[in-house]
PyMOL CGO cylinders between C-alpha atoms (Angstrom):
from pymol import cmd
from pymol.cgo import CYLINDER

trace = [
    CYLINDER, 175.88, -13.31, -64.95, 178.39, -10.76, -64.36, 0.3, 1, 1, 1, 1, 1, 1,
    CYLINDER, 178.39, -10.76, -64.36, 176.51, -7.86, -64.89, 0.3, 1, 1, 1, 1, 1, 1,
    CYLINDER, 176.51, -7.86, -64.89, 174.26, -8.33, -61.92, 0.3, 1, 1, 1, 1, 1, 1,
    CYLINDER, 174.26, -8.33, -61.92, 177.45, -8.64, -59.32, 0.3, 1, 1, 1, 1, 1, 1,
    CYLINDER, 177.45, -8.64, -59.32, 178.45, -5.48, -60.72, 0.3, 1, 1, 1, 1, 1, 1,
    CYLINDER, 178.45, -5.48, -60.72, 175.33, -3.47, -60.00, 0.3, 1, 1, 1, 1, 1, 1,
    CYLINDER, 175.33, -3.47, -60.00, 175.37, -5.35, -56.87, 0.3, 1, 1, 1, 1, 1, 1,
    CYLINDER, 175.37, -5.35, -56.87, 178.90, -4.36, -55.57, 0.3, 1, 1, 1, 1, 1, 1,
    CYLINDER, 178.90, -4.36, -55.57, 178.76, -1.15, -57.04, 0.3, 1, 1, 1, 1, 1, 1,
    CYLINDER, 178.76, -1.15, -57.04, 175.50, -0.41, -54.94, 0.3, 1, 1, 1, 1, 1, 1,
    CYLINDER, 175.50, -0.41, -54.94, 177.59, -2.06, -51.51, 0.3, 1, 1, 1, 1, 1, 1,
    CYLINDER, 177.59, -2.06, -51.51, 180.32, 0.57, -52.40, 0.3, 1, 1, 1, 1, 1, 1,
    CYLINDER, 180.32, 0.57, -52.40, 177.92, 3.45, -52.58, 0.3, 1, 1, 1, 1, 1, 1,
    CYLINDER, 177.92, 3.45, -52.58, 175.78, 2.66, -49.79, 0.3, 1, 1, 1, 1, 1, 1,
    CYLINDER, 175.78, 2.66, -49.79, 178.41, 1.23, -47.37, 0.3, 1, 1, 1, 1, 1, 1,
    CYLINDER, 178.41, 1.23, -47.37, 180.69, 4.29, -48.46, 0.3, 1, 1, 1, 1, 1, 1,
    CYLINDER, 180.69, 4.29, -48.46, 177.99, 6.96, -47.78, 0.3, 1, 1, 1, 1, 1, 1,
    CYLINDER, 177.99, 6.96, -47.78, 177.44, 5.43, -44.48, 0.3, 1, 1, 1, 1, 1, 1,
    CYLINDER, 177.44, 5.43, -44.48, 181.26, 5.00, -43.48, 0.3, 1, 1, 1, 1, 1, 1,
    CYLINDER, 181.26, 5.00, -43.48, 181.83, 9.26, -44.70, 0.3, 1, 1, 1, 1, 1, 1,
    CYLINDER, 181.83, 9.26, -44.70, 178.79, 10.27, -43.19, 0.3, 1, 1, 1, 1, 1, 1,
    CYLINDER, 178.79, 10.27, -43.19, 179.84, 8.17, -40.21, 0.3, 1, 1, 1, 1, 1, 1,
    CYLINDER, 179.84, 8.17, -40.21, 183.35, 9.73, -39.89, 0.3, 1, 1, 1, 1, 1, 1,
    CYLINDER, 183.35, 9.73, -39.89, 182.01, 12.91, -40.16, 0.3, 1, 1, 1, 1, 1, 1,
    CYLINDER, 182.01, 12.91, -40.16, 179.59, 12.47, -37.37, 0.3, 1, 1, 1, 1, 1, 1,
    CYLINDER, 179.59, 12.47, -37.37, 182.51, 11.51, -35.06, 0.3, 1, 1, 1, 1, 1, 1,
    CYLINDER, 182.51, 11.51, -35.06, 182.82, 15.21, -34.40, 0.3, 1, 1, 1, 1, 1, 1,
    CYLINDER, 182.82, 15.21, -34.40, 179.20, 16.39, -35.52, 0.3, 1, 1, 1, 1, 1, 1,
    CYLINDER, 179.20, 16.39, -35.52, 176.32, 15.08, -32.96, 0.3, 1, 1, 1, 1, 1, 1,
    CYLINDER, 176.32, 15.08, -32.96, 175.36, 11.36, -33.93, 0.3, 1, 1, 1, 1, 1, 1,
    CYLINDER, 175.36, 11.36, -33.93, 175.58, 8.45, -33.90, 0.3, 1, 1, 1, 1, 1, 1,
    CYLINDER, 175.58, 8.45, -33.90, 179.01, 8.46, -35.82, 0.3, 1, 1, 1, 1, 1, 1,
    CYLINDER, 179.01, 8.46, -35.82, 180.69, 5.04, -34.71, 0.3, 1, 1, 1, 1, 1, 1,
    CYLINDER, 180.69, 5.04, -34.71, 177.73, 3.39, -35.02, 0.3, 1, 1, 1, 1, 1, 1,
    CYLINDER, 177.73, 3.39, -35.02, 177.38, 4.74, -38.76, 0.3, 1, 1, 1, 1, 1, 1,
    CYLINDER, 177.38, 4.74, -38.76, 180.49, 3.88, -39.61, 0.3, 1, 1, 1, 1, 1, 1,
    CYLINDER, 180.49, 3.88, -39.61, 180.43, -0.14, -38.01, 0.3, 1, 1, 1, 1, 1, 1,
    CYLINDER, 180.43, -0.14, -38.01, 177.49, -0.40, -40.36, 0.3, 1, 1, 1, 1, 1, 1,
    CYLINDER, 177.49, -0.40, -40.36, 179.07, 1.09, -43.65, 0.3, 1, 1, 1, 1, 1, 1,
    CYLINDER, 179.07, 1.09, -43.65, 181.82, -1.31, -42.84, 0.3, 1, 1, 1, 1, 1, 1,
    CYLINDER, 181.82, -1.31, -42.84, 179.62, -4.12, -42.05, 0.3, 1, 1, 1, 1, 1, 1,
    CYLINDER, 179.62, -4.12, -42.05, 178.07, -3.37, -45.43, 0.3, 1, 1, 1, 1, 1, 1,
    CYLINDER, 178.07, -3.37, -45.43, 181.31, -3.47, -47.57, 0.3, 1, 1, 1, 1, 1, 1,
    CYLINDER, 181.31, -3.47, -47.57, 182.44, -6.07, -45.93, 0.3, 1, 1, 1, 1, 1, 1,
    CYLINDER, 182.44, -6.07, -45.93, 179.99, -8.38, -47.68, 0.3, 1, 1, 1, 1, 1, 1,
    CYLINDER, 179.99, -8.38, -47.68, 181.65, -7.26, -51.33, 0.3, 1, 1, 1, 1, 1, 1,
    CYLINDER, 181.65, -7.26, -51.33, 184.72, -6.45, -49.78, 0.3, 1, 1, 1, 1, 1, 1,
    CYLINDER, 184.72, -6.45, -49.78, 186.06, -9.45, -47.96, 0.3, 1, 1, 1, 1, 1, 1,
    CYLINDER, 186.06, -9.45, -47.96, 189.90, -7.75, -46.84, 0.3, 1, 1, 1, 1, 1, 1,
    CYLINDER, 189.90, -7.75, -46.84, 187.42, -5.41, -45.06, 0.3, 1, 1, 1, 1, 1, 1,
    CYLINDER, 187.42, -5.41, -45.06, 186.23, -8.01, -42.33, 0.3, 1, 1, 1, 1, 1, 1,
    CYLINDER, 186.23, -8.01, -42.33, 189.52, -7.20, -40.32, 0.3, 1, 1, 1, 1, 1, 1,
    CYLINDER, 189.52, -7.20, -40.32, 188.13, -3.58, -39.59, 0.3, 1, 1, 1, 1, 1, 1,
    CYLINDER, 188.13, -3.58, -39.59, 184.78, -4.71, -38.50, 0.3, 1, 1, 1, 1, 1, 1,
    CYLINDER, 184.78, -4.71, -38.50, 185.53, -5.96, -35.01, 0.3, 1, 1, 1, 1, 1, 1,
    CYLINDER, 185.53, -5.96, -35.01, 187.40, -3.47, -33.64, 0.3, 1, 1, 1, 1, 1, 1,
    CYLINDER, 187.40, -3.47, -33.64, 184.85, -1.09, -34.64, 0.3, 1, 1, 1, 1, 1, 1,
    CYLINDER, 184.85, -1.09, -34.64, 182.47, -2.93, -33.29, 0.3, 1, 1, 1, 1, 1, 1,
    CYLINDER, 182.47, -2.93, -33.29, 183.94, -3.00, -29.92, 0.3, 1, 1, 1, 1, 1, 1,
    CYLINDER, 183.94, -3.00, -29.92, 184.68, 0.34, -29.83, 0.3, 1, 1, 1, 1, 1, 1,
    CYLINDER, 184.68, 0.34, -29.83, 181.18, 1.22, -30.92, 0.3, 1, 1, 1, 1, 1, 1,
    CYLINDER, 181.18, 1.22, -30.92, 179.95, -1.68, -27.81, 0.3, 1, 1, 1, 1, 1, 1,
    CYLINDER, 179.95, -1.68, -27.81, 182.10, -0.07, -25.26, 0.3, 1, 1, 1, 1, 1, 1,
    CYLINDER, 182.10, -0.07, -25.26, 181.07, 3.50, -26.13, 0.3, 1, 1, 1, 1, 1, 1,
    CYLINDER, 181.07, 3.50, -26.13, 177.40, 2.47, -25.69, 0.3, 1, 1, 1, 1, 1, 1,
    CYLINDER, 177.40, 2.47, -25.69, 177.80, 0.76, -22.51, 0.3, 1, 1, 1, 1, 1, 1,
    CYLINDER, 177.80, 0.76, -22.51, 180.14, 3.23, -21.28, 0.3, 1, 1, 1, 1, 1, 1,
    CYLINDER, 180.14, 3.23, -21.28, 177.22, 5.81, -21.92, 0.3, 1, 1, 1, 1, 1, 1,
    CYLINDER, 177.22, 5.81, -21.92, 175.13, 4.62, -19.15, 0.3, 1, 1, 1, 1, 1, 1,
    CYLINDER, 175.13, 4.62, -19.15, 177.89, 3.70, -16.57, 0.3, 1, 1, 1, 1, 1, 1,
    CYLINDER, 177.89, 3.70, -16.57, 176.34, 6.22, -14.24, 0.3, 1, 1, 1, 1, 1, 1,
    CYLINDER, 176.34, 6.22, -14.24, 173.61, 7.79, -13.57, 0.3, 1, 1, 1, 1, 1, 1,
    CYLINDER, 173.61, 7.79, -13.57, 175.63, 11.04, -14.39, 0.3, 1, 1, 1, 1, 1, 1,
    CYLINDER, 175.63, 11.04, -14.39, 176.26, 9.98, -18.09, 0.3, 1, 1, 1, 1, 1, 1,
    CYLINDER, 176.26, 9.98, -18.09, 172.42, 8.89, -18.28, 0.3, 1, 1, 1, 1, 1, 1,
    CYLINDER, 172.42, 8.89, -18.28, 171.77, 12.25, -17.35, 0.3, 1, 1, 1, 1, 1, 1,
    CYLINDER, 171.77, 12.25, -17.35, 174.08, 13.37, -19.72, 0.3, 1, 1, 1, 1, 1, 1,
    CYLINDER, 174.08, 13.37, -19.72, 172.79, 11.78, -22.63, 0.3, 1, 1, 1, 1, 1, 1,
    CYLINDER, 172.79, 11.78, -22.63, 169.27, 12.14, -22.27, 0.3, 1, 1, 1, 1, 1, 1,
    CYLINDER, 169.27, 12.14, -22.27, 169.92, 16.23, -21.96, 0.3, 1, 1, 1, 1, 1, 1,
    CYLINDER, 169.92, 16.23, -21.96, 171.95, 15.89, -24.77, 0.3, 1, 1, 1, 1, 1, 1,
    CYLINDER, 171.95, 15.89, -24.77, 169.14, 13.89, -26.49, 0.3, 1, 1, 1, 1, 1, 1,
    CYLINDER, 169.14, 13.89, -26.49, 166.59, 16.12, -25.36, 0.3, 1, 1, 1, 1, 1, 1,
    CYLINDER, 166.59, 16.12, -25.36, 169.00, 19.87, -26.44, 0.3, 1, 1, 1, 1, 1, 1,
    CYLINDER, 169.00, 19.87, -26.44, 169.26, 17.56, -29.83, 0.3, 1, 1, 1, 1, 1, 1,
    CYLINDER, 169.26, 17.56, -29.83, 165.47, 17.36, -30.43, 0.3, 1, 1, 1, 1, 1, 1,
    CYLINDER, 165.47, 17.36, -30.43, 165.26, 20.84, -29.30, 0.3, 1, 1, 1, 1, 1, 1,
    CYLINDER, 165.26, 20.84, -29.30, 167.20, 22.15, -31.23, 0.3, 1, 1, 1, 1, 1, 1,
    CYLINDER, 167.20, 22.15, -31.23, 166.17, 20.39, -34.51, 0.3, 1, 1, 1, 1, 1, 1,
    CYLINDER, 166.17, 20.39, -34.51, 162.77, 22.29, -33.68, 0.3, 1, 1, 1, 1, 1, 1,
    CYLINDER, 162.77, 22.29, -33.68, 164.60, 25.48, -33.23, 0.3, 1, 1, 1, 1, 1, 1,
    CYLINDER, 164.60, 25.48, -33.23, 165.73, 24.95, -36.63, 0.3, 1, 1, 1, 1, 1, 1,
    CYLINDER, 165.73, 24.95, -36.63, 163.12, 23.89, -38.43, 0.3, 1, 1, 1, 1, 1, 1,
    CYLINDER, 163.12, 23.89, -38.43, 160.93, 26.79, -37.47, 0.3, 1, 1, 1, 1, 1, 1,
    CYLINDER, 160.93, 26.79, -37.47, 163.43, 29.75, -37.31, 0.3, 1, 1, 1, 1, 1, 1,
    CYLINDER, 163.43, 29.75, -37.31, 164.12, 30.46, -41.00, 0.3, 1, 1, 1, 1, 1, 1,
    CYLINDER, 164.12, 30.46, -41.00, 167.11, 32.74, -39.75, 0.3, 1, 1, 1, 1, 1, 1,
    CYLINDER, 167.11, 32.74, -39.75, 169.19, 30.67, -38.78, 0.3, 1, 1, 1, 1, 1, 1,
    CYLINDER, 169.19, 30.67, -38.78, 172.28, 29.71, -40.16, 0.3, 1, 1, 1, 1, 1, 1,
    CYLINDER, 172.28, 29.71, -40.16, 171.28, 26.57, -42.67, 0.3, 1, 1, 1, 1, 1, 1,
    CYLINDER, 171.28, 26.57, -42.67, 167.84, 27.32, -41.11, 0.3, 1, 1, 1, 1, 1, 1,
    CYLINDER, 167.84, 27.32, -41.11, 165.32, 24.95, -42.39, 0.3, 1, 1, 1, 1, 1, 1,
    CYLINDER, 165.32, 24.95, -42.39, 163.74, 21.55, -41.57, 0.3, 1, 1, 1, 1, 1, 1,
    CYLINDER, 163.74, 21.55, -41.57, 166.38, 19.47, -43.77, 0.3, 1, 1, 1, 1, 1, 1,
    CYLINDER, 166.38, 19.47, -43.77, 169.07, 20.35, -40.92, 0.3, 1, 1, 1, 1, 1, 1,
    CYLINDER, 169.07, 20.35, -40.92, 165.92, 20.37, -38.13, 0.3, 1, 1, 1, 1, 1, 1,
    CYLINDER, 165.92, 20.37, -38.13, 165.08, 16.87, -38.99, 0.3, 1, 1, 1, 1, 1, 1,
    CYLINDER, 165.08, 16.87, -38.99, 168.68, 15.08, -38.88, 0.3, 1, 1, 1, 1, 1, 1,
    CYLINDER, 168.68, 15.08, -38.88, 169.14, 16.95, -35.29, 0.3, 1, 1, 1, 1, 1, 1,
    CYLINDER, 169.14, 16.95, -35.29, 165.76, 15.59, -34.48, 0.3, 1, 1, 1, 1, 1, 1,
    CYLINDER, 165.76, 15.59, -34.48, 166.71, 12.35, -36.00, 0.3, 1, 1, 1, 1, 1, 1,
    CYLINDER, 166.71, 12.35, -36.00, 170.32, 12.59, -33.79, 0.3, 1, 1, 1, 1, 1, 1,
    CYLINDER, 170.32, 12.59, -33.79, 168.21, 12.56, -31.40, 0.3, 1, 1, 1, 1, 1, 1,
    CYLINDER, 168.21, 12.56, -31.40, 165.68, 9.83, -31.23, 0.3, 1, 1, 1, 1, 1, 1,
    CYLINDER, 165.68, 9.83, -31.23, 169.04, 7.78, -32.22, 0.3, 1, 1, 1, 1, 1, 1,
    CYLINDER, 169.04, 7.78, -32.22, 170.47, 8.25, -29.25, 0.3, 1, 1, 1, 1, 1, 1,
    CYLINDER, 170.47, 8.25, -29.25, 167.39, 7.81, -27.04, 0.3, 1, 1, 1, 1, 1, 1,
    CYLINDER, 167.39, 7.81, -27.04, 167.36, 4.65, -28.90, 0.3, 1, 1, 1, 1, 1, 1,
    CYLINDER, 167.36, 4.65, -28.90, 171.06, 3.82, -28.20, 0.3, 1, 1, 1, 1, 1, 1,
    CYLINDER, 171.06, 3.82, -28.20, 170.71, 4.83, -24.64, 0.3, 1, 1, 1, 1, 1, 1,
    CYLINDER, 170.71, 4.83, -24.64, 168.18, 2.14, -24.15, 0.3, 1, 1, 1, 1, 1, 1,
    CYLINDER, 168.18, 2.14, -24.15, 169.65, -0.66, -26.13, 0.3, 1, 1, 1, 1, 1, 1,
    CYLINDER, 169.65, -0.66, -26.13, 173.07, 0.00, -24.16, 0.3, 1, 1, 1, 1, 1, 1,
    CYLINDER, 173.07, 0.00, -24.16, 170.69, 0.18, -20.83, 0.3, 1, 1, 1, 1, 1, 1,
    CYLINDER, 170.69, 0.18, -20.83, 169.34, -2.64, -21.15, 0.3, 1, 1, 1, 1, 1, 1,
    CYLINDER, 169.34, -2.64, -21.15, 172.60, -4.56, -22.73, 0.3, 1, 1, 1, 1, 1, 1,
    CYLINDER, 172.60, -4.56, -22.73, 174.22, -3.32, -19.26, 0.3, 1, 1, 1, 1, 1, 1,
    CYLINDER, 174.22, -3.32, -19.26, 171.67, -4.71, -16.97, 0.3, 1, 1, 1, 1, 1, 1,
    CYLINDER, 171.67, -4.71, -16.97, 171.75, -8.24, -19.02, 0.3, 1, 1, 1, 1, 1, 1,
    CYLINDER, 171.75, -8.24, -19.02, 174.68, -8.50, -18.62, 0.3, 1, 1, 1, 1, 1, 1,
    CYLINDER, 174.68, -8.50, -18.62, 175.16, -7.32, -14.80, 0.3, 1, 1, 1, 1, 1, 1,
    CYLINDER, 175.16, -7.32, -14.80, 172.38, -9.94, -14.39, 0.3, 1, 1, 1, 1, 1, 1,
    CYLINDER, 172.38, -9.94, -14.39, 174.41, -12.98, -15.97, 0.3, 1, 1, 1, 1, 1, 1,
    CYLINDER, 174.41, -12.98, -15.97, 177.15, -12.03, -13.75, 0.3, 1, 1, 1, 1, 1, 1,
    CYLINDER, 177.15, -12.03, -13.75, 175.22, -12.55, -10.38, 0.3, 1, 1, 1, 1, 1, 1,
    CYLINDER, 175.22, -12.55, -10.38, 173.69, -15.82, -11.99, 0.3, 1, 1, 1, 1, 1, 1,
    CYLINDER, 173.69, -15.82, -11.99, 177.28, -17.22, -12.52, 0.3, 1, 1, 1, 1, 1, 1,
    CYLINDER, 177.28, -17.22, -12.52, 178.60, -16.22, -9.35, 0.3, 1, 1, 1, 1, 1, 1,
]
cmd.load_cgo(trace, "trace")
């Protein structure tokens, strides 16, 4: 019986430390970095219960940087041409072999950066306008 816990918290640690690092380091890469590392938390929380403490204020941080990303229509604009020089690029990569670390292994996690945050953008829209509507209900 204590075998299986084992293999099952030493796969948490793996997995919910790969996504924490990976997370940290796209905090100054382009990514989704806070995001990555709320869910390596989130994920060693569930083996690693003195972890829990860290999870919400991650988690709002990670909230208020979404919804603070579509604020405006300036920062929409932002992010989408960010979005869109992310994609870009990742193509750039993929097909110019002289580029530094040219190739499509660095082309598809731009690409991948990407789609993320067109998928983050929309999520946060649409958590924004929920909630602006709730607010005119309830006053």
């Amino acid at each position: 019986m204590t075998r299986p816990n084992h293999f099952k918290r030493a796969v948490v640690l793996v997995v919910g430390g790969a996504l924490t690092l990976v997370g940290i380091a796209l905090l100054v890469l382009p990514g989704p970095g806070l995001l990555l590392v709320l869910a390596g938390l989130v994920t060693l929380a569930s083996e690693f219960p003195k972890l829990e403490r860290y999870v919400d204020p991650v988690r709002d941080r990670a909230m208020k940087a979404a919804e603070d990303s579509v604020s405006s229509p300036l920062r929409i604009a932002g992010s989408v041409l960010a979005g869109l020089a992310l994609v870009a690029a990742g193509v750039v990569w993929g097909l110019v072999p002289g580029l530094p670390l040219g190739g499509w292994s660095v082309g598809s996690s731009l690409i991948l950066s990407g789609i993320v945050l067109f998928v983050l953008l929309g999520y946060s829209h649409h958590r924004v306008r929920e909630r602006r509507r709730a607010a005119e209900r309830s006053s």
